[in-house]
FIMIZA-927470 format. One record per residue (C-alpha): residue in three letters; x, y, z. Coordinates in steps of 0.1 Angstrom, whole numbers, padded with zeros to 4 digits, always signed. Example, Ala and Ser with C-alpha at 12.3 -4.5 7.8 and 13.67 -1.06 7.14 Angstrom:
<sites>
Ala+0123-0045+0078;Ser+0137-0011+0071;
</sites>
This chain:
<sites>
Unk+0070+0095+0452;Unk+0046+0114+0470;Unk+0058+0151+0455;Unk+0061+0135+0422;Unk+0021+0126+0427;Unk+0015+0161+0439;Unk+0029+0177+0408;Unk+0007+0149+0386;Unk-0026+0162+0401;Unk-0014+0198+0402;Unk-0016+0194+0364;Unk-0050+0210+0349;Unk-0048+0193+0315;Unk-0041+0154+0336;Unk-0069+0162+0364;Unk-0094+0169+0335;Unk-0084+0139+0314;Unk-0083+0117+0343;Unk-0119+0130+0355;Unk-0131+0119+0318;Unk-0117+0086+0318;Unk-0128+0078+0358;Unk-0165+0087+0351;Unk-0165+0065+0320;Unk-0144+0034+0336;Unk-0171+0039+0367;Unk-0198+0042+0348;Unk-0187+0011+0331;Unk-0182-0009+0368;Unk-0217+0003+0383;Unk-0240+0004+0357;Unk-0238-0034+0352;Unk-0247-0036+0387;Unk-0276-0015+0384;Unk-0293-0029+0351;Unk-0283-0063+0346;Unk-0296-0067+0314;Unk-0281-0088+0289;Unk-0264-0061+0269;Unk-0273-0085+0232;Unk-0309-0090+0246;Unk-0339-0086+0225;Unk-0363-0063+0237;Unk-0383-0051+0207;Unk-0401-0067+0177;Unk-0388-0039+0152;Unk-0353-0024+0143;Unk-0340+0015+0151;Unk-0367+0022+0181;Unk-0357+0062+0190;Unk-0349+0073+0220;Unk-0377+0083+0249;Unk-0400+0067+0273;Unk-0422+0040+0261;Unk-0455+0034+0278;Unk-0473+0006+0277;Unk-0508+0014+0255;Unk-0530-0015+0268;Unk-0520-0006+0302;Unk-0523+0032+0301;Unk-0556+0026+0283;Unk-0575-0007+0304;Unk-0552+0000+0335;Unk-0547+0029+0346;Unk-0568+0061+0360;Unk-0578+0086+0336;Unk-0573+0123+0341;Unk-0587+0153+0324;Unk-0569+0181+0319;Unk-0575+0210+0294;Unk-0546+0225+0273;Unk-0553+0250+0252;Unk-0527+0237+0226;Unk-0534+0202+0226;Unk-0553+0202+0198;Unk-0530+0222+0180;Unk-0502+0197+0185;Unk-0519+0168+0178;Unk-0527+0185+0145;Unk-0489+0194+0144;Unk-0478+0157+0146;Unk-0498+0144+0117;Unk-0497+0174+0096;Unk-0467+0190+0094;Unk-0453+0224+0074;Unk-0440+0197+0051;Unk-0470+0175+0044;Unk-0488+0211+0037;Unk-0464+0221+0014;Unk-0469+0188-0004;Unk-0508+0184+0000;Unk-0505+0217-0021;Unk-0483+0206-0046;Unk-0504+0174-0057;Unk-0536+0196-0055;Unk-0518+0220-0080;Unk-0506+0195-0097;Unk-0549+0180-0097;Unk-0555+0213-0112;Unk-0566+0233-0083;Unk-0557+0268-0085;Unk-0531+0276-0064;Unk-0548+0313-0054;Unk-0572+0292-0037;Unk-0550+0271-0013;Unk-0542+0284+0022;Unk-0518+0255+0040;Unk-0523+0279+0070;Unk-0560+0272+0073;Unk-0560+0230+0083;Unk-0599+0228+0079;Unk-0599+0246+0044;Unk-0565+0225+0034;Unk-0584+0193+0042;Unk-0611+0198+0026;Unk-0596+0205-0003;Unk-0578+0174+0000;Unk-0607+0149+0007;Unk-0627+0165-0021;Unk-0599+0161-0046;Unk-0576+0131-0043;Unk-0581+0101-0053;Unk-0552+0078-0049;Unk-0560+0063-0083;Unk-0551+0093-0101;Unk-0514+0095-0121;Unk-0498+0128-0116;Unk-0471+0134-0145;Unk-0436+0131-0130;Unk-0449+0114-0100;Unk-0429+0080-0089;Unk-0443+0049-0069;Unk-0425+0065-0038;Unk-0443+0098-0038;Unk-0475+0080-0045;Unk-0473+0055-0013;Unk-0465+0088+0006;Unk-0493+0104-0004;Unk-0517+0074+0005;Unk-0499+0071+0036;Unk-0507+0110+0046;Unk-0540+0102+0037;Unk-0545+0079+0060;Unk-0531+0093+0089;Unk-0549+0124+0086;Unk-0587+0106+0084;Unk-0606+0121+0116;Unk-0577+0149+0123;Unk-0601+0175+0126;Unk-0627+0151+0152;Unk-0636+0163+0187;Unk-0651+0129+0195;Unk-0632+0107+0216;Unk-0620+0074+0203;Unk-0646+0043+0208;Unk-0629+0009+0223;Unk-0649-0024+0215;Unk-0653-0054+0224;Unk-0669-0086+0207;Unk-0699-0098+0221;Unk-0691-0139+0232;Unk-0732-0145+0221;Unk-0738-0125+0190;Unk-0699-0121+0176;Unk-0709-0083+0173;Unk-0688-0058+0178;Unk-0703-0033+0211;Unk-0689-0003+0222;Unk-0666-0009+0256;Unk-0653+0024+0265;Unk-0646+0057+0254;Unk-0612+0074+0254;Unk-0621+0114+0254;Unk-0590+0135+0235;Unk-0586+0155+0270;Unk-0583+0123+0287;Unk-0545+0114+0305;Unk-0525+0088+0322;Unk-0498+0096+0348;Unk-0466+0075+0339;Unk-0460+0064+0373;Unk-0496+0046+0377;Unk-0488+0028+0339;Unk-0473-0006+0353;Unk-0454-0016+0324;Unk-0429+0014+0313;Unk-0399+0012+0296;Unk-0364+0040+0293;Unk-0348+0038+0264;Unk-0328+0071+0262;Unk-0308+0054+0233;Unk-0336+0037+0215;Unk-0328+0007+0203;Unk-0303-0011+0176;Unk-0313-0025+0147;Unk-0319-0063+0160;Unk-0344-0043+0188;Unk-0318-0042+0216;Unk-0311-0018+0245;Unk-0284+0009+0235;Unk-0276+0021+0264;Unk-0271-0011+0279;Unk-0250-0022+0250;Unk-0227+0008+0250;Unk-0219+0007+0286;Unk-0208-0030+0284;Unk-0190-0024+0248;Unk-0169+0000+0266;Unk-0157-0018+0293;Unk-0154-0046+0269;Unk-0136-0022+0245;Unk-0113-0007+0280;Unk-0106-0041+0284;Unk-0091-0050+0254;Unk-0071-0016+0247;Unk-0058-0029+0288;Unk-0050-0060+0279;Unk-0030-0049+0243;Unk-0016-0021+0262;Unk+0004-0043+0289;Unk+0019-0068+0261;Unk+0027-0040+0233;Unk+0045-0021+0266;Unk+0059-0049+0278;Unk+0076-0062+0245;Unk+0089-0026+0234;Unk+0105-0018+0271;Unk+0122-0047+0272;Unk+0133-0051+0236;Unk+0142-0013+0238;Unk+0161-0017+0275;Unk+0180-0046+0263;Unk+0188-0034+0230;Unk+0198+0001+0241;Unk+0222-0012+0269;Unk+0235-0043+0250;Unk+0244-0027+0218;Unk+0265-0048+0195;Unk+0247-0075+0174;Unk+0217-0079+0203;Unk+0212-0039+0192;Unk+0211-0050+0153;Unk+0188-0077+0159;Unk+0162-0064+0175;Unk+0163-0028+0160;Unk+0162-0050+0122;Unk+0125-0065+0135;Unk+0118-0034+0155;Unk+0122-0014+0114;Unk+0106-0044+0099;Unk+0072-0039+0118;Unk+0073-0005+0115;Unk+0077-0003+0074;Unk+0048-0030+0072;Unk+0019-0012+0080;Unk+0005-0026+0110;Unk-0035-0024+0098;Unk-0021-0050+0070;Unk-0011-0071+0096;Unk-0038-0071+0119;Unk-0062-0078+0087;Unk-0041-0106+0078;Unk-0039-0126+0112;Unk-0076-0114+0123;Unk-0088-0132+0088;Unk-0066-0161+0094;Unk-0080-0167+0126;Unk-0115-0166+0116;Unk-0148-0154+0134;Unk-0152-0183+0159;Unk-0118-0179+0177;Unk-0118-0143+0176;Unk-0126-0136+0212;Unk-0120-0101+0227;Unk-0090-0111+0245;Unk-0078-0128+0211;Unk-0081-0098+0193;Unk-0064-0078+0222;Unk-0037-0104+0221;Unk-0033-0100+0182;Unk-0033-0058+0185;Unk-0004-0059+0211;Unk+0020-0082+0193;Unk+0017-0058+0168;Unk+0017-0022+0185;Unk+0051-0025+0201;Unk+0077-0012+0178;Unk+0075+0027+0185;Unk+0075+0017+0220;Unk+0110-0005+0217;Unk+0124+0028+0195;Unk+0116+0053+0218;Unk+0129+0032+0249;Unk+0162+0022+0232;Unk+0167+0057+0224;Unk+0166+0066+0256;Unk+0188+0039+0273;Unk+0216+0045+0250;Unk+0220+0082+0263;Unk+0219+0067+0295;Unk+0242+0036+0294;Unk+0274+0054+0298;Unk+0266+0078+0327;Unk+0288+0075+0359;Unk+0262+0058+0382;Unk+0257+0028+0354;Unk+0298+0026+0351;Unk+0300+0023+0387;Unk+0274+0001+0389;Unk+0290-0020+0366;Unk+0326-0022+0383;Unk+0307-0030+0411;Unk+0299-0065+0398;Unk+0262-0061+0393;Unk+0244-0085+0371;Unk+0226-0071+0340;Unk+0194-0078+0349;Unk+0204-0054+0384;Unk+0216-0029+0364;Unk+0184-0025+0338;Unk+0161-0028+0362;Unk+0177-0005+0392;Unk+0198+0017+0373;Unk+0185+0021+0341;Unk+0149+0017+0339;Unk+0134+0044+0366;Unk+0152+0073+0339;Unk+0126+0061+0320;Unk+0097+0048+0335;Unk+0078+0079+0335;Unk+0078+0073+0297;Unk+0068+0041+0301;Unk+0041+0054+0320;Unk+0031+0074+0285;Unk+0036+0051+0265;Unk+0014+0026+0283;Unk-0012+0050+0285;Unk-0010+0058+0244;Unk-0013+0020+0235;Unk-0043+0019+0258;Unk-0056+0041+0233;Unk-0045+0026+0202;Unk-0058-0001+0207;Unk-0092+0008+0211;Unk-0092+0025+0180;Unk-0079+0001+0163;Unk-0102-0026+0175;Unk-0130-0002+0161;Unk-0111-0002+0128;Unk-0113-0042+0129;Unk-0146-0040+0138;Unk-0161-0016+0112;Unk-0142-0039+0083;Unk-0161-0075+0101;Unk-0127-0087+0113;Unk-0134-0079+0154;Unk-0143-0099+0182;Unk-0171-0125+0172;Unk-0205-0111+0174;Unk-0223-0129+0194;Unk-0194-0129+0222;Unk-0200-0092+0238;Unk-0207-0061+0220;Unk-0175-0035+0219;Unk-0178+0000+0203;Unk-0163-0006+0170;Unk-0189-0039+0167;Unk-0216-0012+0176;Unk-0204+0009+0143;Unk-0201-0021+0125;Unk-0239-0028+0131;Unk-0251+0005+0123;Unk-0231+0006+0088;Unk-0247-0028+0076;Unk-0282-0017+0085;Unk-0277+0020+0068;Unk-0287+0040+0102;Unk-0257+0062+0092;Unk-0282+0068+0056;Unk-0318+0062+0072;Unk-0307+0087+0097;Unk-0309+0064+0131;Unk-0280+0087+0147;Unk-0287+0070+0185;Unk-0273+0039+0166;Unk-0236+0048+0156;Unk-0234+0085+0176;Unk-0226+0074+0211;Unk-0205+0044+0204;Unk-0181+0075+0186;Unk-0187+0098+0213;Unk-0177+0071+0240;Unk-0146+0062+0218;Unk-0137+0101+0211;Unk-0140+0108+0249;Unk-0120+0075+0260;Unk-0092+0088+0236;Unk-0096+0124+0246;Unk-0093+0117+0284;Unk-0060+0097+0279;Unk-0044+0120+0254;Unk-0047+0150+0280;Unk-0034+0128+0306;Unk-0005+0114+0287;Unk+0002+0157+0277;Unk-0002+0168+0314;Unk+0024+0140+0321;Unk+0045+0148+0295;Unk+0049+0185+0304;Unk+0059+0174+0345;Unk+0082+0151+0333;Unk+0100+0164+0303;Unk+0122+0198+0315;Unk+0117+0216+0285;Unk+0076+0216+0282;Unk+0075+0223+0317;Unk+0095+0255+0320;
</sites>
């Protein structure tokens, strides 16, 4: 046992696999214990937040210590984030399009550009060709870029409880700055937010462990109905061999997505829990299992150590289970570790078509998918919304297919020499 362990981790392609899929079932065990967050939570009043560091702005402004420091770019970038090389190119358009010549247009020079722009549009005017959407855009710009060019800081006030007017409390200079760690109220989101407002991060680390546990779960019944349909029917033969290899064909002609559609829809979305649909996906996964296994034991049925075995009075269940069985438990060992994987992805199949767990259960990756596709992030371009959920699912099925080939070439003679 211990030199067939040796030769396992000896393997690059199962050491890498296995380093993949230990980080990610870790990182599913701790993190919970670090955040406990309720991974369905609601911590934003908007949809599709990106990823950064959010900083509280009544806090940074009223309390915390202001410093000034002098960049020479600063103002340079703040110009940069309301007036991009795009908004110039379409300030000049509509000004062309106004009738200015376009000779006298530099979008290089920001002070000459503006001026230009305040002095000629009007957001009244109707451009030929122009459609409602470009005009809100161009009010919008117009907007944001009022007091771009101003050096003057920005004037905080306060009502006056005696006359109701409005007098200057405070003023926040452009060279003025906040260090994050004296803000008291700051939030991490380095995966944004979904589309009902809620933690990422948080939701993709429990959606895989959810998601680990079902393709667990699936994996142990779908292995544990095709080894022992396949050990039986393999060693049995006769009519127990017809039987079971006539419902082992059977599930394999009927396409097993039909199947799963069909019970998951039957069930309906109140009773499908994650271990339901983990249940469902293994009753259904077993057939290549039960073919391979039977395959197997009927090459091995007749060798000299089962005959013996079998003169020697031993019961069947002996003989399966002492003399059959270990020739193939190392593709059991496969096999268990490719249904893990099958079933994940095919609960993200369920998932994306609405017929998953229930949604307001636990997240799971393909749930996490399935929310993104309703709310368009995939179109709107809200990638932190859909892109990890497939990266955790490609890596989960990544690390177990190299560890199932690293296994495959100790084991099998041929691959290994």
């Amino acid at each position: 046992m211990s030199h067939t362990v040796r030769q396992v981790f000896r393997s690059g392609k199962f050491v890498t696999g296995f380093v993949i899929f230990s980080f990610i079932v870790l990182m599913a065990i701790f993190y919970p214990m670090l955040v406990r967050d309720d991974p369905l939570e609601i911590i934003g009043q908007g949809t599709f937040f990106p990823p950064g560091i959010y900083v509280n702005a009544y806090d940074s402004v009223f309390g915390s210590p202001r410093y000034t420091i002098m960049l020479d770019d600063a103002e340079a970038k703040r110009i940069a984030n309301k007036l991009g090389d795009d908004d110039r190119l379409a300030i000049k358009e509509w000004l062309v399009s106004a009738g200015v010549t376009e000779g006298d247009i530099d979008t290089t020079n920001t002070e000459a550009l503006l001026n230009l722009w305040v002095n000629n549009f009007d957001p009244a005017t109707r451009i030929p060709g122009m459609t409602n959407a470009d005009r809100n855009y161009y009010i919008r710009l117009d907007n944001s870029l009022e007091g771009l060019l101003s050096t003057e800081g920005a004037t905080i006030a306060t009502v006056n409880p005696e006359s109701g007017a409005l007098e200057a409390a405070d003023v926040v200079d452009q060279d003025a700055y906040v260090n994050v760690n004296e803000v008291p109220n700051v939030r991490i989101l380095p995966l944004g937010t979904d589309n009902f407002g809620r933690d990422v991060l948080t939701q993709l680390v429990t959606a895989t462990a959810v998601s680990l546990r079902i393709g667990l779960v699936a994996g142990v019944i779908a292995t544990t109905i095709g080894v022992t349909l396949g050990l039986v029917a393999g060693y049995l033969g006769g009519l127990a061999d017809d039987l079971i290899t006539f419902f082992t064909t059977l599930f394999i002609v009927i396409p097993s997505i039909v199947l799963l559609i069909l019970i998951s829809f039957s069930i309906g979305q109140e009773q499908r829990g994650a271990f339901v649909i983990a249940v469902v996906i293994g009753l259904t996964a077993w057939p290549w299992t039960a073919r391979a296994v039977r395959a197997q034991v009927i090459s091995l049925r007749n060798r000299d150590h089962v005959s013996m075995s079998r003169l020697s009075g031993h019961s069947l269940i002996y003989i399966i289970f002492r003399d059959v069985f270990p020739y193939v438990a190392s593709y059991v060992v496969m096999a268990f570790i490719l249904q893990i994987s099958a079933a994940i992805l095919i609960e993200a199949n369920l998932s994306i078509l609405g017929l998953g767990p229930r949604t307001t259960d636990v997240p799971t990756l393909g749930l996490i998918m399935n929310w993104a596709m309703i709310y368009q992030a995939h179109i709107l371009g809200y990638w932190w919304a859909y892109v990890p959920a497939i990266i955790a699912i490609t890596l989960i099925a990544f690390s177990l297919l190299l560890m199932n080939t690293g296994l495959d070439q100790i084991f099998n003679p041929q691959l290994r020499d």
